[in-house]
N, C-alpha and C positions, 0 to 999 in steps of 0.2 A: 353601900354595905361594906364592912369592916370583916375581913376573915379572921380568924379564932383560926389558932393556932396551939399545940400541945404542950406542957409544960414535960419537962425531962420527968417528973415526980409521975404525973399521968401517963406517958409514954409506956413508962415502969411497970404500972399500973394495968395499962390492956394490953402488956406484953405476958404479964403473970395469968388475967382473966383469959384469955387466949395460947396460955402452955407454951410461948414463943416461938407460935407460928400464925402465917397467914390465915384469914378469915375464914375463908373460901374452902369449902368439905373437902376438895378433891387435891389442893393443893398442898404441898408437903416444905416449901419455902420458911428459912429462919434469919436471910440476913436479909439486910437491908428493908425492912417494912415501912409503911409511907402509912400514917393518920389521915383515915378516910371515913365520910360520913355513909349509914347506913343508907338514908335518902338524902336527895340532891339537896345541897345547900341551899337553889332558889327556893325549896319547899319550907324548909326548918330552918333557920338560920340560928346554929349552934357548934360548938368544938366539934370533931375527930370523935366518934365512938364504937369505931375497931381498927385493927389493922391488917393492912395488904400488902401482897408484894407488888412489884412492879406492871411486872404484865398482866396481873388480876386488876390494880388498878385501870391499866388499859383498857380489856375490857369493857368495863365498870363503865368507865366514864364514856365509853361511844355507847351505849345502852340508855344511859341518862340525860344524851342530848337531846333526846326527841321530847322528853318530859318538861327540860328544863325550859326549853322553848319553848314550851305551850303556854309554863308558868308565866313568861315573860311577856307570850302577848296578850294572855288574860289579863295581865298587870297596867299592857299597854305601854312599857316601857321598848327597849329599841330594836323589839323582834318585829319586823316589816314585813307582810305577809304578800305573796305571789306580785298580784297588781301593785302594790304599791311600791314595791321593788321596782318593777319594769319600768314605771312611770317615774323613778326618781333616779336608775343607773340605765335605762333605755331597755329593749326586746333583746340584746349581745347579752350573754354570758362576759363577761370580762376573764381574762386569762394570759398567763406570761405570752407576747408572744417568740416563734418561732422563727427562723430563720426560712426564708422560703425559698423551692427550689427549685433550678430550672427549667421553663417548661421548651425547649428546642428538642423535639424530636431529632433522628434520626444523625446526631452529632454523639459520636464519641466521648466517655464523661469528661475526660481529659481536655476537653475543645471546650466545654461549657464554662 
């Protein structure tokens, strides 16, 4: 799938339809606005049809993970659900690891 991206001419355009501010009712933001879809791209796959600022898009998009994901495993493309996860990265959580630390009781931390 190919992202659509805004033309400066349309930018223009939902910056005037929007009084050159963010989307979002409560928000009062004019610089920097980011071309965001109203629903998630895996739903509609189409341009940018408002805009937002930064931290509204934040939001935005951890709200829409839960949906996009759904779309993806009804699609059957590379959302892997619980079991099939385990079974294909094992029962561990994988994660950085950590430096680990001494277990010597009763030694001074300076000694360890």
């Amino acid at each position: 799938m190919r992202r659509l991206y805004l033309t400066a001419r349309e930018y223009e355009a939902l910056l005037l339809k929007q009084d050159g501010m963010c989307c979002v009712d409560d928000c009062d933001e004019t610089e920097d606005l980011i071309g965001e879809h109203s629903t998630p791209n895996a739903w509609a796959h189409a341009k940018p049809d408002q805009l937002m600022c930064a931290s509204c898009h934040k939001v935005k998009t951890l709200r829409d993970i839960k949906a996009i994901w759904k779309v993806k495993r009804l699609r059957g493309e590379d959302a892997l659900g619980q079991y099939h996860r385990r079974r294909k990265y094992g029962p561990k959580l994988r994660g950085r690891p950590f430096e680990k630390q001494h277990q010597t009781f009763g030694a001074p931390p300076w000694k360890r």
